[in-house]
SEVEX-115046 format. One record per residue: residue in three letters; x, y, z of N, C-alpha, C, O in turn. Coordinates in steps of 0.05 Angstrom, whole numbers, plus 5000, padded with zeros to 4 digits. Layout:
ALAXYZXYZXYZXYZ ...
This chain:
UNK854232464045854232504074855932274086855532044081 UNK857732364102858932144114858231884140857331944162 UNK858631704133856831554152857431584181859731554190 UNK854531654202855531634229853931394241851531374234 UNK854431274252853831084260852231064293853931004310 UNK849831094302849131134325849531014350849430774345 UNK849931044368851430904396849730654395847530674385 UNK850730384406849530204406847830204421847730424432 UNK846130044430844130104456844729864481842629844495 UNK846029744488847529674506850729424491850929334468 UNK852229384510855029224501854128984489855928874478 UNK852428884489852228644478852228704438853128544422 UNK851128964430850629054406853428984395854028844375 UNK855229164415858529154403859628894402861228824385 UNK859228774416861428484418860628314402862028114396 UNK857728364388856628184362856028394334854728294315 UNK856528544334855728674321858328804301858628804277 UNK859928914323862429114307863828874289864228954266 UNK864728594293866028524282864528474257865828504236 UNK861728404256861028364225860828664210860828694186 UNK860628804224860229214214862529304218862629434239 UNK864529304207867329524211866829764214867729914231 UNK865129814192863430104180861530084181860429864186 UNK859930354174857130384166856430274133857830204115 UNK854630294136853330224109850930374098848630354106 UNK851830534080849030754069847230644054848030564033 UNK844430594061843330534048841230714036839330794049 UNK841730774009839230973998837330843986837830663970 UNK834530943993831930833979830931003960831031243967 UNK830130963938828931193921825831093909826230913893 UNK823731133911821331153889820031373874819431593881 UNK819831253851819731393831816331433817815731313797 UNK814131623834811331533823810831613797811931793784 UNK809331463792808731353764805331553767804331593790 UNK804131633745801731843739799531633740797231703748 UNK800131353731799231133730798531033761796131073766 UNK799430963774799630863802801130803805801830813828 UNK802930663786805430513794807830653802808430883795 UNK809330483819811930633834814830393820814530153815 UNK817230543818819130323811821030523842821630753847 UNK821430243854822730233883826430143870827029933859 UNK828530373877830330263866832230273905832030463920 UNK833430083910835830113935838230083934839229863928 UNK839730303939842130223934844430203965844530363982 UNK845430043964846830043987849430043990850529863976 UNK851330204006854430303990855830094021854430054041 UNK858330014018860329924038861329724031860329554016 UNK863429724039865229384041864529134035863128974048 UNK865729094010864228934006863928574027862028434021 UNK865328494043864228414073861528454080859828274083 UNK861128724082859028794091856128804086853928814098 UNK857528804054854628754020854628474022852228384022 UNK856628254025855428054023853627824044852327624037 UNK853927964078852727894101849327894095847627784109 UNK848928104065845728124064844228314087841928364079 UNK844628384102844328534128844328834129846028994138 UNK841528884116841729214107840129424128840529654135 UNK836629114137835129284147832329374134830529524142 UNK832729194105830929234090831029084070833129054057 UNK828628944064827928684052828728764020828528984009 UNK829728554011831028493985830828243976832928113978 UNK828828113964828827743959830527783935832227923923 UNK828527503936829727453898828027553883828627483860 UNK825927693883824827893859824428133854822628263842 UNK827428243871829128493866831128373842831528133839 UNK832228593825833928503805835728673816835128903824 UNK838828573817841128663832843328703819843428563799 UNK844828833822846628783813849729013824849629263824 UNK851828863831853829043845856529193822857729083803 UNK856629453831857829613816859929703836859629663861 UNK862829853824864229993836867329893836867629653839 UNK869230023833871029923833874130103832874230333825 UNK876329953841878130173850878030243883877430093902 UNK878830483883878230603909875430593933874830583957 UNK874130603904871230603917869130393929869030173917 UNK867930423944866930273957864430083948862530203958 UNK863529893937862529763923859329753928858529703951 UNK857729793906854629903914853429633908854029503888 UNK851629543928848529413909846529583905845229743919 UNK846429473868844029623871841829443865842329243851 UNK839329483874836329283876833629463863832529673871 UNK833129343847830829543835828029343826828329143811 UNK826129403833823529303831821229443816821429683813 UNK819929363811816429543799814129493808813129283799 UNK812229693831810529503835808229623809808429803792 UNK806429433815803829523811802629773816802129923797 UNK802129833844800830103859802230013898803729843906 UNK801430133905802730153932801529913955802629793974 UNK799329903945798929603958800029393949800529223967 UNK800529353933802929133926804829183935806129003946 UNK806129473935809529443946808629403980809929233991 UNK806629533997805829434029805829274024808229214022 UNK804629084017804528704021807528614022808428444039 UNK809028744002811528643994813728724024815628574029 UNK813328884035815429134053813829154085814829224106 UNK811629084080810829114113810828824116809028684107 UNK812928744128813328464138813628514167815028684177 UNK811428294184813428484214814028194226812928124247 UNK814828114219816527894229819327974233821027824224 UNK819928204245823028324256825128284237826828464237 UNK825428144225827628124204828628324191830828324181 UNK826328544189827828854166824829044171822528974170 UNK825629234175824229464169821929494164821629604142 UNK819929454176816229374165816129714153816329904168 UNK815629734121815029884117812129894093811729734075 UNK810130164103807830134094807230334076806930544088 UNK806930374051806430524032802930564017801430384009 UNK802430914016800130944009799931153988801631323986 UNK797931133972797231213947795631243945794031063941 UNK794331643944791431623934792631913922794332083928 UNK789931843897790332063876786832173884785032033893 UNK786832483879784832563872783932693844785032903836 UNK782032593829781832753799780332933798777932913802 UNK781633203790779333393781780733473758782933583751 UNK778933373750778933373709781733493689783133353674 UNK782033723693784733883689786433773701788233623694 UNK785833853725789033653743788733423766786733433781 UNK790433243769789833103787791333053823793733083816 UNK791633013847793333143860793132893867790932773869 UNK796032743874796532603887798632613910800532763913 UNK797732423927798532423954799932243960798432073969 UNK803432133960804031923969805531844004807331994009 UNK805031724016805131674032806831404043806231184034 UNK809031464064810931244065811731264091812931464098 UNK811030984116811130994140813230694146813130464136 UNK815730854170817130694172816030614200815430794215 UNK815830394207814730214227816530334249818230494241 UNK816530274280817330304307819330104304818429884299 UNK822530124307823730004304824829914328826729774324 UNK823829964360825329864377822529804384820729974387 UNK822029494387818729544402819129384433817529404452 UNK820529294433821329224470819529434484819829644471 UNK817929474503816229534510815829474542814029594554 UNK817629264555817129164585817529364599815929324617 UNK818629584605820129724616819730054613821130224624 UNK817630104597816630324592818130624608817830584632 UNK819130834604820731104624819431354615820531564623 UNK817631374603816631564589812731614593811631394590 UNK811231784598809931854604807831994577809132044557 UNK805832044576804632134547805432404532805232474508 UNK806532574564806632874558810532864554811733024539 UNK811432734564814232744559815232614531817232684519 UNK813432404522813932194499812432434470812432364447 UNK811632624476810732864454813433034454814633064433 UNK814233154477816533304481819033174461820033274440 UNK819632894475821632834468820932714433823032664422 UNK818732684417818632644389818532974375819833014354 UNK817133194387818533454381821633534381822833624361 UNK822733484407825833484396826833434372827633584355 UNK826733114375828132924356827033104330828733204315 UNK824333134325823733254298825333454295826933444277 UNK825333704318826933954314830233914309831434094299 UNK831533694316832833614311834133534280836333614272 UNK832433384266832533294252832433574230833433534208 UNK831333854236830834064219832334144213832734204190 UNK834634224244836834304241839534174235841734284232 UNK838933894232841433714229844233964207846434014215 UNK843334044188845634154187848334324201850634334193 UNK847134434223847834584244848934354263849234454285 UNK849634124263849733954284848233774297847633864319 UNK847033484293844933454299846233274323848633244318 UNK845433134352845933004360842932864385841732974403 UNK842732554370839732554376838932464412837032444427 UNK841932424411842032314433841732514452840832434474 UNK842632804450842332964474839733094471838733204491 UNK838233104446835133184447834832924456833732994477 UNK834832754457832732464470832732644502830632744510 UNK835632654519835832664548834832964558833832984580 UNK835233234538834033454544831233394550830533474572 UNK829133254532826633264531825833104548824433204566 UNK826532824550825432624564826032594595824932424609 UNK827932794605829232724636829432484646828732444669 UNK830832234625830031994632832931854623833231614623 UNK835532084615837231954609838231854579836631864560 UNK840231774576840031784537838531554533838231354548 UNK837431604508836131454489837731114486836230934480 UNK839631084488840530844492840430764513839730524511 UNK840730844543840030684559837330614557836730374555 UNK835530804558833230664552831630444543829730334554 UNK833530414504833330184491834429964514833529734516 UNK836730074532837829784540836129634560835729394563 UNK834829914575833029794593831329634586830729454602 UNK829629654554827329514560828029284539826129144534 UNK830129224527831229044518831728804538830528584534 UNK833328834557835028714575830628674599830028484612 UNK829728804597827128734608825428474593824728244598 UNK825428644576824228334546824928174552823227994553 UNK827728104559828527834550828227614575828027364575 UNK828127894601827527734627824727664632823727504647 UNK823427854612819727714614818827504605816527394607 UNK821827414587820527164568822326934582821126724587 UNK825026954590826826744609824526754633823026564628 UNK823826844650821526794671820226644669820126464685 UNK818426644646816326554642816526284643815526114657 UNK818326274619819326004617820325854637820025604637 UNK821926014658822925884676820825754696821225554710 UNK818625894695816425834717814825624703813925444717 UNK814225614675813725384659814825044671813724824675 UNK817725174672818824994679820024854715821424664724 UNK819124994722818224924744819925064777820124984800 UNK820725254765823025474783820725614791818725694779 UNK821925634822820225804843820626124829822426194813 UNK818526294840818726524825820026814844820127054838 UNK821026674870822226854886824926744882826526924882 UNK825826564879829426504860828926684836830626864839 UNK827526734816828526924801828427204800829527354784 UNK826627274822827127544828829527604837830727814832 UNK830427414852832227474879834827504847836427694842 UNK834727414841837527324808836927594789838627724778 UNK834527634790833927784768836027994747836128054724 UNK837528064771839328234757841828144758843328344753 UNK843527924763844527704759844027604719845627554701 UNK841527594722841227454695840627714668840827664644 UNK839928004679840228174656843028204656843728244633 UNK845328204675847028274671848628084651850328154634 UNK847327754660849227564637849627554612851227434597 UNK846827804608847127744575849327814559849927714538 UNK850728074578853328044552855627884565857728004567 UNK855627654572857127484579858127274558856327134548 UNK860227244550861527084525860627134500860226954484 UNK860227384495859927504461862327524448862727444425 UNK864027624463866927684445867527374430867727144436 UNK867827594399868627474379865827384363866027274341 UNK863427414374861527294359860327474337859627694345 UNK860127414308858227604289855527594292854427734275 UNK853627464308851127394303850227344335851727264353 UNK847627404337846427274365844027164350842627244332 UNK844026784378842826694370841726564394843026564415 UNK838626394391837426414419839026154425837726044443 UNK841026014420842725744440845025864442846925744453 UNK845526214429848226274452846826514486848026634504 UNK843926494480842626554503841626274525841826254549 UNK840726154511841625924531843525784545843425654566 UNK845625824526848725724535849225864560850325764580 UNK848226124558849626424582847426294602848726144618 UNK845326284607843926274626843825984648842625924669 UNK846225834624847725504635848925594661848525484683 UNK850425794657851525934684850625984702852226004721 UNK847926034706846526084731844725914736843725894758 UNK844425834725841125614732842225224719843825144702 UNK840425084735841424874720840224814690838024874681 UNK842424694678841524584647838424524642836924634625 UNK837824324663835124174656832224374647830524324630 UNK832524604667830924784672831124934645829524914626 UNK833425094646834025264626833125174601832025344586 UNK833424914592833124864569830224814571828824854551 UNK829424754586825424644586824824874580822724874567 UNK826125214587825625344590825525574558823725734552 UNK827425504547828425544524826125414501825225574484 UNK825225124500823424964487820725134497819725274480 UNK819625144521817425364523817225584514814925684515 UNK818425674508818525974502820026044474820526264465 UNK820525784465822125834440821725984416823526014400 UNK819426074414818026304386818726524391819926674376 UNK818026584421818726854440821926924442823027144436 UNK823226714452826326804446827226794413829326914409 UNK826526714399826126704367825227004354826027054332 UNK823827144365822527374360824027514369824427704353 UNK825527524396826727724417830227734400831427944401 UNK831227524387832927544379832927674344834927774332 UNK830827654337830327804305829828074312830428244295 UNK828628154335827628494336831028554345832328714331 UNK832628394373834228514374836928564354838428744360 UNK837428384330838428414308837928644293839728754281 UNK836528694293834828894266835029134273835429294255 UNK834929244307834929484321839229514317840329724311 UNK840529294321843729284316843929394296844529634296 UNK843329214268843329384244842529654238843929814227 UNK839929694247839329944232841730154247842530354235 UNK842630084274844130304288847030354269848330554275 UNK847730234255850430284237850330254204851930184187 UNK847230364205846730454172846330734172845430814193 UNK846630894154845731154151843431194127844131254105 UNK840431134135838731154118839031384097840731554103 UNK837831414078836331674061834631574043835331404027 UNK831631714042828931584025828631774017828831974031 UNK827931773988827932063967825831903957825931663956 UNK823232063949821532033928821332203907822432413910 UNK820032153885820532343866817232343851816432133840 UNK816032523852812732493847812732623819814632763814 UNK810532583797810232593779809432963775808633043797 UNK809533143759808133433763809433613781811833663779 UNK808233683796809633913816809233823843807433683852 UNK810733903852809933843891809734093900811234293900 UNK806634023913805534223934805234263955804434463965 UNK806233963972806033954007808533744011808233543996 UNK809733744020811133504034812133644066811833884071 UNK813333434085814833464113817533404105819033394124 UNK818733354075820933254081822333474085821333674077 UNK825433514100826733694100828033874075828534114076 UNK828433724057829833694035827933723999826433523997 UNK827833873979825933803954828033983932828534223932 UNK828733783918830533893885828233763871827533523872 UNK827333943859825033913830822733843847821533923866 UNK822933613827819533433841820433153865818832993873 UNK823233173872824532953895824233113917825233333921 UNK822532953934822633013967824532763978824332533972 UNK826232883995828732784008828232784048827932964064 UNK828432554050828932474088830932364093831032154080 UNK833132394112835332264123835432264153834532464165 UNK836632004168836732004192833731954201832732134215 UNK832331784195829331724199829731584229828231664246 UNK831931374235831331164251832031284275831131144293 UNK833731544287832931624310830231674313829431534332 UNK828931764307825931784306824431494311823231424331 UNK824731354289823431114288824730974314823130804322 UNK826230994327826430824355824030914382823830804404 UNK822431144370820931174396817431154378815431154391 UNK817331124350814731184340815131134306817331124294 UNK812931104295812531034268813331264257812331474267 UNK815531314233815531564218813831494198813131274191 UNK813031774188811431824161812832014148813732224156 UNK812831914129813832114101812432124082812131944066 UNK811332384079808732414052810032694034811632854042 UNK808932674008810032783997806832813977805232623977 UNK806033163956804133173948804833273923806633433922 UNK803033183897804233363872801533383865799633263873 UNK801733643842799633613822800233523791802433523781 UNK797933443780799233303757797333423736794933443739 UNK798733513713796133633683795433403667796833293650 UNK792733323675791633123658792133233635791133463637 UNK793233213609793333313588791233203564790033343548 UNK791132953566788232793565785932943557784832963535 UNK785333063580783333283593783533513575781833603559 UNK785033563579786333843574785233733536783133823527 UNK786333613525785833573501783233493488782333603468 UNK781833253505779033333496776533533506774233513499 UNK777433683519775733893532776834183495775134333484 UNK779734163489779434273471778034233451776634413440 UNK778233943443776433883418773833893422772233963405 UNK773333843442770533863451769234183445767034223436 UNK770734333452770434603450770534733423768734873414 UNK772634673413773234763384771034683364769734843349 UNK770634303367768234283349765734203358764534003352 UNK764834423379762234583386762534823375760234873366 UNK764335053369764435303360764435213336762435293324 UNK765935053322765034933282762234883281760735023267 UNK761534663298758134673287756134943292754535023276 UNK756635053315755435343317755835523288753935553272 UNK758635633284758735663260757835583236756435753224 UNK758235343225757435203203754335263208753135293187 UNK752235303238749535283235749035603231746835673221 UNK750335733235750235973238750236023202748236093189 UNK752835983190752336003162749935923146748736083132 UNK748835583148747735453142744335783144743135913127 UNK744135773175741735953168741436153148739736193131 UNK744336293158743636603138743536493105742636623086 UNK744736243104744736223070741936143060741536103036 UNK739836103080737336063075735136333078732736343074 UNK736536483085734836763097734436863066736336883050 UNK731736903061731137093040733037403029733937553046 UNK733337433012735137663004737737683007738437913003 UNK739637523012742137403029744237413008743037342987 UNK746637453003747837432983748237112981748637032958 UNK748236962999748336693000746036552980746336392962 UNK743636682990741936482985740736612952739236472938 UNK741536872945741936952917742836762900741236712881 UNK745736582901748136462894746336252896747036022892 
């Protein structure tokens, strides 16, 4: 699939963002369940290599992934990262990180046994990836509408998918990126306020600015690869004095620390092209994914979705205990031998018997 890369969600994305992303970057996830519990989590991530070495995928990779990069010639140079957990609570501990840095993702595993076969259920939820929240445009009955779209969307992607005009059909609230921009560019003014009043600024000067200071934010990005919370203080040098700003900056410093990791992470994921394939042990009998060759259930394009709500991706197989299957034979077989053998044993004791003649 060719990479499309989703509209940024306001200018500040592009003026820090495009120059470290020329391109997209595909990142495919695959797990592989194990009958055991265990899953081996392999990621591979394709682009420039620029772009492989920034580390900046969207999804956690330490050092106890084993890596290694392939490709060469024409082609575009892959990492690939492959792990083993235990069972699925180990790989959650490992993947639901929500400290903004990459992708909080939560994985579940439950098997049911009935003796012959056993059915398991795996389960894989990609966290809310835009969680800015100040600024809310959506309502309970419109915020259902507009995650039906996006789903119906996502059904038909072959036909054309474009998520952005199901976001504005459903929601009557405008595209899906202004949105992000609104409550982005809100965030950041709930936490500069605060601080500013911390610091000792009247709170009718910053209303009266208010939109003065969402607008500064994309003020002197060009040329930058990275945002960081002292090139948000630098910008806000412009309107307010130093002394303040910076008392202001030190108050609130975790909060603009946080505000700058969610808004990184929402940049990235917008110029990756996900795809999560699982592959379950036996047969598959239920999944939502769009997509199933054999026993692999296949999802692509998750993170339009994930910008308004948690996705889930579950996938169900059955599995032939053979185990089972084998001592239920022996079990069977030598119950019919001793029946037999007792069966002989009598008649060779029965009076007049050719047996008991002999």
């Amino acid at each position: 699939m060719a990479p499309t890369a989703r509209t940024p969600f306001f200018p500040l994305v592009l003026a820090f963002v495009l120059p470290l992303l020329a391109g997209c970057l595909d990142v495919n996830t695959s797990t592989v369940v194990h009958e055991d519990g265990s899953l081996l989590r392999t990621v591979e991530v394709q682009g420039d290599s620029g772009m492989l070495a920034n580390g900046r995928y969207g999804i956690r990779l330490d050092s106890t992934w084993t890596k290694s990069v392939h490709g060469s010639g024409g082609s575009k140079p892959i990492l690939k990262a492959v792990k083993r957990y235990r069972n699925a609570e180990e790989m959650t501990r490992d993947l639901d990180r929500k400290d903004g840095t990459t992708i909080a993702i939560h994985a579940e595993l439950v098997t049911h046994f009935r003796w012959f076969t056993s059915t398991m259920e795996y389960r894989e939820t990609w966290r809310k990836l835009h969680t800015f929240n100040d600024a809310p445009a959506l309502d309970s009955l419109r915020r259902e509408a507009v995650v039906a779209a996006l789903l119906r969307g996502r059904e038909e992607g072959a036909k054309g998918y474009d998520a952005d005009s199901a976001f504005r059909a459903a929601s009557g609230a405008g595209s899906m990126d202004s949105l992000l921009e609104r409550n982005t560019r809100e965030a950041f003014y709930r936490i500069f306020s605060d601080g500013m009043l911390a610091a000792g600024v009247d709170a009718d000067t910053l209303r009266v600015r208010k939109e003065e200071v969402l607008s500064h934010l994309d003020a002197g990005s060009s040329g930058k690869d990275s945002l960081t919370v002292d090139d948000l203080r630098t910008r806000m040098h412009d309107l307010f004095p130093a002394p303040f700003v910076d008392r202001a900056f030190v108050e609130r410093r975790e909060d603009f620390e946080r505000f700058v990791r969610m808004w990184t992470l929402r940049a990235i994921t917008g110029f990756c092209d996900y795809t999560v394939r699982v592959t379950m042990p036996g047969i598959v009998t239920a999944t939502n994914a769009p997509a199933i060759i054999g026993n692999t259930a296949t999802w692509r394009e998750m993170t339009d979705l994930a910008d308004v709500q948690d996705v889930e991706m579950r996938v169900s197989s059955r599995v032939v205990n053979w185990w089972a299957v084998i001592v239920t034979a022996v079990v069977v077989f030598g119950g019919l031998a001793m029946i037999l053998l007792a069966a002989l044993y009598r008649k060779k004791r029965l009076p007049g018997s050719p047996l008991s003649a002999s």
